[in-house]
N, C-alpha and C positions, 0 to 999 in steps of 0.2 A: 563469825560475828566480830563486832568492830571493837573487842573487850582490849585489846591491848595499840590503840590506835589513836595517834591525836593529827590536830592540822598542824603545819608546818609551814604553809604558806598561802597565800592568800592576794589573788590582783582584782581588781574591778576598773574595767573599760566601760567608756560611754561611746557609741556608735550613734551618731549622728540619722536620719533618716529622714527623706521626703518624700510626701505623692506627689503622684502623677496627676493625682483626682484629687479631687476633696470629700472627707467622708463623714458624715452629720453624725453626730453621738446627739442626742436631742437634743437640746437646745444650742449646743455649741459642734461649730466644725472644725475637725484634725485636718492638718495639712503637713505637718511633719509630724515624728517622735522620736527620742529616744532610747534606743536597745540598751541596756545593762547587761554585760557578759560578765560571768566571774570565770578566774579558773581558782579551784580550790587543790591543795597536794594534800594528799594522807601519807604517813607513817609509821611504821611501824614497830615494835620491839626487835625483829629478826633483820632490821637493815632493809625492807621494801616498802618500795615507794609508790604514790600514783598518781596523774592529775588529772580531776576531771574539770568537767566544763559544765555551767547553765546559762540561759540568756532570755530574759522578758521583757516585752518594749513596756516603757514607762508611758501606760497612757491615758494621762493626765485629763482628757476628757472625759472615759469610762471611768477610773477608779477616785477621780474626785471633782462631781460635779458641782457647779456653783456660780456663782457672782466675782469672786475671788481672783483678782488677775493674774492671768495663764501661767508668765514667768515666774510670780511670787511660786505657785503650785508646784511648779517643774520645780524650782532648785529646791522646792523645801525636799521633793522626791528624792531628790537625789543625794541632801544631806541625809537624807535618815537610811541610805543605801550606804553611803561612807560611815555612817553609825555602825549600823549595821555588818561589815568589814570587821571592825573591829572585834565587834563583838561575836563574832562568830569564830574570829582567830581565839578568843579567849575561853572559848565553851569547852567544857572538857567532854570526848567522847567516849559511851558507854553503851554497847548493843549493836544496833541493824541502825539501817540509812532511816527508815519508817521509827523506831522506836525515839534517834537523835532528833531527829526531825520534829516528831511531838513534843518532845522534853523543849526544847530550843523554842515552838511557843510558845508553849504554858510556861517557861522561865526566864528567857528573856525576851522574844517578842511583844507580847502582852504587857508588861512593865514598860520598856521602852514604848509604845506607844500611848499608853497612858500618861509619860513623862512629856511627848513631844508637844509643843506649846503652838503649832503651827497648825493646830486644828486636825489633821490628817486626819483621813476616813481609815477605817479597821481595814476595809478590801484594799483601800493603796497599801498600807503595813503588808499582806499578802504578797502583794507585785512585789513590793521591794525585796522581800525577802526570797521571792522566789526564784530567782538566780543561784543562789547559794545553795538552794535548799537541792535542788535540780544536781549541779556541780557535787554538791555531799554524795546524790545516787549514783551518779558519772563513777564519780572515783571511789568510793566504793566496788562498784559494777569491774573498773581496771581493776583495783587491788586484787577480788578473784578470779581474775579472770572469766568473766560470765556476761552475759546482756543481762540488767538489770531483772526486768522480768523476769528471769531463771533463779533471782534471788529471795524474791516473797513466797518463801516456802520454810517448810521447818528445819531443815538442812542449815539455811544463813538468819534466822533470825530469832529473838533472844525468846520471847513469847507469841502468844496466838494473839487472835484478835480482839477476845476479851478482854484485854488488857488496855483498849481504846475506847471499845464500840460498846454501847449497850442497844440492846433493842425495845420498838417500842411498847408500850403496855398492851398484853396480851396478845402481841406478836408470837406468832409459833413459830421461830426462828432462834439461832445462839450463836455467838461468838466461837464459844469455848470449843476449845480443838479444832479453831478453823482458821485458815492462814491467806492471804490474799489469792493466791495463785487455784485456792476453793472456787472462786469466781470472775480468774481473769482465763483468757484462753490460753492453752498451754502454746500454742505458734501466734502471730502473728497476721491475718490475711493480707496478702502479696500487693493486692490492690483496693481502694476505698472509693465509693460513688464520692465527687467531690462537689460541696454546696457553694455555688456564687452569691454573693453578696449583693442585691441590686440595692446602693445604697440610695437616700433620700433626694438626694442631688445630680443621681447617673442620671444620664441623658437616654430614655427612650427605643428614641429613634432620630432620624436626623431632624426631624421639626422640632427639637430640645433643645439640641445645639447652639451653644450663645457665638462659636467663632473663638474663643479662647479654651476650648479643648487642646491636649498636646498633640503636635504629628510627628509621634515617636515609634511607628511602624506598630504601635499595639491597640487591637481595638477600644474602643469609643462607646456605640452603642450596644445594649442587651443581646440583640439579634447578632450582630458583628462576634459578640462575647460567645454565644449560643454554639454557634457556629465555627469558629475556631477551636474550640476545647471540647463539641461535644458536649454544652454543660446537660445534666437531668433534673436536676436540682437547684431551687433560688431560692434564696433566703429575701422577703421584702421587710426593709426599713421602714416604717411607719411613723407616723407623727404621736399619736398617742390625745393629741388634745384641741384635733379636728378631724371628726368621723367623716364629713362630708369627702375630701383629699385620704381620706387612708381607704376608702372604701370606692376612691375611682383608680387609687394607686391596686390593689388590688386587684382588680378586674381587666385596668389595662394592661399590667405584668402579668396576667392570668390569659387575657387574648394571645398576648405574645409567645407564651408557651405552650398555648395546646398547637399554636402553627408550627412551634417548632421541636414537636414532640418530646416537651421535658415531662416529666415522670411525676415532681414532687414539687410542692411550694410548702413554705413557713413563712410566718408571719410574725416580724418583730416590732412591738409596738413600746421599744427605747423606752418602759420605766415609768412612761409619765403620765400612767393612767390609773385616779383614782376611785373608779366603780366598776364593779364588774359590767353595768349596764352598757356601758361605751363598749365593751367588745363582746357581749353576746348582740346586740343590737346589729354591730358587723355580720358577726357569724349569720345567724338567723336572715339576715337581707340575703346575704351570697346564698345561704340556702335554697331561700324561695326563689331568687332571680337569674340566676349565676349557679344551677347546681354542679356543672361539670367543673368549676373554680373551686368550688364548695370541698368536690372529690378529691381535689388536688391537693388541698391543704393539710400535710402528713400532720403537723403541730403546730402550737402556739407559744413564743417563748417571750417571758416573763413582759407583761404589759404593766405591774405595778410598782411600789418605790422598793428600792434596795431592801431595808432595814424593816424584815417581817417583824419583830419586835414590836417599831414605832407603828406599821403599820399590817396587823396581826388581818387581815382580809378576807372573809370566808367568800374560795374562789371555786366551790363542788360547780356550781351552775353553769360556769364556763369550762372545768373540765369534763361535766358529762355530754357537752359538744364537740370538743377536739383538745388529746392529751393535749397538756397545759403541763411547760417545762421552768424549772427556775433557773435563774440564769445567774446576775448580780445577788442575790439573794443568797445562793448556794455557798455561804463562805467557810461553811463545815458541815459535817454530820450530823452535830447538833442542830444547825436552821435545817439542814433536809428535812431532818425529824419535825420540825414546825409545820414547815410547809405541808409534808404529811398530813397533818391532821389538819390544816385549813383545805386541803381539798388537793393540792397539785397534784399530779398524776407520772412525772419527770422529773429530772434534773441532767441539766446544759453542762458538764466539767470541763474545766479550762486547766493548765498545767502550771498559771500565771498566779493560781493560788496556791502553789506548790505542788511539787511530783506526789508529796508526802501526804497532804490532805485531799490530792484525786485519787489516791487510792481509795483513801481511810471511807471519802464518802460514796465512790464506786461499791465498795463492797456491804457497807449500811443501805442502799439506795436496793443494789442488787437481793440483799437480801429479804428486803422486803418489799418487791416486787415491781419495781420503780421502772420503769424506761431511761435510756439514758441515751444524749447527745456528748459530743466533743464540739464546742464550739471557740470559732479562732479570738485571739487576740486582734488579725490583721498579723499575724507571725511571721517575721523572714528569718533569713539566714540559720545561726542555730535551733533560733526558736522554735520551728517547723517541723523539726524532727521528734524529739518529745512528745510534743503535743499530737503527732500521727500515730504516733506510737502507743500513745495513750488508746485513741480509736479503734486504732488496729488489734487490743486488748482485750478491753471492758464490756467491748458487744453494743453497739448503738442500734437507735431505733434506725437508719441509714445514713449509715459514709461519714463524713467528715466534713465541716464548713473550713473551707481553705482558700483566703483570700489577697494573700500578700501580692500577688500576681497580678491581681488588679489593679493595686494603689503603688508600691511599687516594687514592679517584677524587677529591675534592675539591680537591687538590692543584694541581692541573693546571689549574683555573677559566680564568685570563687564557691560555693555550696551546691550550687547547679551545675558544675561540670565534676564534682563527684555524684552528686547524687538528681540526675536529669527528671525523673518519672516526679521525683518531690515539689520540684517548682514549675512545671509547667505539668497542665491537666489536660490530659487528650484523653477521649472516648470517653468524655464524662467522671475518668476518674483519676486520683494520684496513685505513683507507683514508690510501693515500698519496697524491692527486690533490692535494693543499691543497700540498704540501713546493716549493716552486717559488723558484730564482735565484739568486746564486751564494752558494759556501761549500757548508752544508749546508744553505740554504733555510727555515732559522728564518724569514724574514721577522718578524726583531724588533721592528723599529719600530713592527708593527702586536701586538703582546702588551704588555698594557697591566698589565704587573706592577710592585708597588710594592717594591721591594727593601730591604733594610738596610740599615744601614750598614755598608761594606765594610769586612771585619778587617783586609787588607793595601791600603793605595795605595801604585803606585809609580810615579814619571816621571824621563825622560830631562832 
């Protein structure tokens, strides 16, 4: 355990990044982001050291939607990330990577966003922190010598899990005496079904095409995408506040797949929908019209606003149609447990809300009987790995959503010649066989990336 252990140093890079494509977050479209990488070092009383690594793209259209212009959003993100630096050099360490990691919410993230004056949404406070938070398990993970995962056991950490989780009323389930590693798998599986993204604005087929597509030797169209990688699995983008367009978008990405024998569709309806009637009215048509699309459709993931709270939605009538996952919504174990009882059926984990809190709520979720997806940021480079790893973990309802490949594959160049099977998807799926040694198995030393100059240094 991390009892006699503090940080020592502390860098935060900004990695610039742009599509190839444009990708719709509802109402507003990405066309670049920027990656936050930290490296954090621990040490310790006996003279050893360690440094890990995290990295989440800052993105500014999912984690804080609005009117608000783009640039104002992005540098506020990024000041509260240089906050954040700081404050994270200052926190003193006491426990496991999972125990720091809560503490470091509930005492200084939570304060610091309540102080920030720039409006920030809770879910961006998340991103931001989640570099660090990631980088804490990394090194960690070095310091024992162990892959992360080998460490959410009673062996490395200070308590059980009732010490975070509680469960919910009259749930026949407990915490006590149970440690994460009770409901993550004890290996890793080698390979994951991987989920395309057909975002709002992919083009089809060639009757889409405006002629300002790239011709950068990587496909274009659905079918093009299908077909080079094998996809089995599509993720569709949906409008959310025109059924007429979500319900031909549907049907025509649903033609497209049974010709080219994909396996599974979901349907993402971006947040902006406030009645369950708008998407069982969907459901129910594809039913009676459309039943082989109907079959296809494995889930539904989060059609309503972020903030269950503001808007608390009883959503049972659309999950006793097809589970019904939360996505934006899920920013802890505590909103799982909400959405629990309004009806959802799933929850989406992302690793962009922390390594620390996809455990916390993998194992809440799990234990009371929840289905669970990994769904991407659009993650390159380091960020890829974590977040597979998570998949490869927790037990999904199938595979993994893994789309950086799409928007932009080139990104990833120095990451993909360590680790090939990760960024590029053949036979439908990504390969984790390359991930290998302690932390989360970056094997940095061999990625031969040229970095910037870091916006924050900081030493002990």
């Amino acid at each position: 355990m991390l009892t006699d252990v503090k940080i020592v140093g502390v860098r935060l890079y900004y990695l610039p990044v742009k599509t190839r494509m444009p990708l719709k977050f509802g109402a507003e479209v990405l066309t670049s982001v920027t990656c936050a990488r930290v490296a954090l070092r621990l040490a310790d009383a006996r003279g050893n050291s360690s440094e890990g690594w995290g990295e989440t793209p800052l993105s500014v259209q999912w984690v804080w939607p609005g009117n608000i212009p783009y640039e104002q959003r992005h540098n506020a993100l990024k000041d509260f990330c240089n906050h954040l630096a700081a404050a994270w050099m200052d926190f003193p360490l006491s426990g496991d990577p999972i125990l720091i990691g809560s503490d470091f919410q509930r005492e200084v993230l939570l304060p610091l966003h309540s102080r920030a004056s720039s409006g920030l949404p809770w879910l961006a406070a998340l991103v931001c922190s989640s570099p660090f938070d990631l980088a804490l398990h990394d090194a960690f993970g070095q310091l024992v010598r162990r892959p992360i995962y080998e460490t959410y056991t009673p062996e490395f950490m200070a308590g059980d899990l009732s010490a975070f989780l509680e469960p919910a009323p009259n749930a026949e389930t407990s915490f006590s005496s149970r440690y994460p590693s009770h409901w993550l798998a004890e290996r890793p599986v080698p390979k994951l079904r991987a989920w395309h993204l057909v975002g709002g604005l992919d083009p089809l087929d060639a009757s889409e095409m405006t002629g300002n597509e790239p011709a950068d030797g990587f496909p274009v169209t659905l079918p093009d995408w299908i077909q080079r990688d094998g996809l089995k699995c599509l993720k569709i983008k949906l409008r959310g506040n025109d059924s007429d367009w979500d319900y031909r978008r549907l049907v025509r990405v649903g033609e497209i797949a049974s010709t080219h024998a994909v396996e599974w569709l979901s349907a993402d309806f971006n947040c902006t929908v406030l009645d369950p009637a708008y998407v069982i009215d969907i459901l129910d048509h594809l039913a009676t019209d459309q039943r082989s699309i109907w079959d296809q459709i494995l889930y539904v993931e989060q059609p309503f606003p972020y903030e269950l709270e503001k808007h608390p939605i009883d959503v049972h009538a659309v999950a006793a149609r097809k589970p019904l996952f939360l996505d934006e919504s899920a920013h802890d174990w505590k909103m799982i447990r909400l959405g629990r009882q309004l009806g959802w059926s799933g929850v989406a984990l992302k690793t962009c809300k922390t390594q620390t809190g996809a455990i916390l709520s993998a194992c809440w979720a799990k234990a009371h009987g929840l289905s669970l997806m990994v769904q991407d940021l659009t993650n390159p480079m380091l960020a890829q790995i974590p977040h597979a790893l998570l998949a490869a973990r927790v037990g999904t309802i199938a595979g993994v959503e893994t789309n950086a490949t799409q928007f932009y594959p080139l990104a990833s160049e120095p990451e993909q010649k360590v680790h090939p099977g990760l960024y590029r998807r053949r036979e439908g799926n990504i390969d984790l066989s390359s991930i290998g040694g302690p932390g989360f198995g970056y094997r940095i030393g061999e990625i031969k990336r040229q970095l910037p100059q870091p916006a924050v240094v900081l030493e002990a």
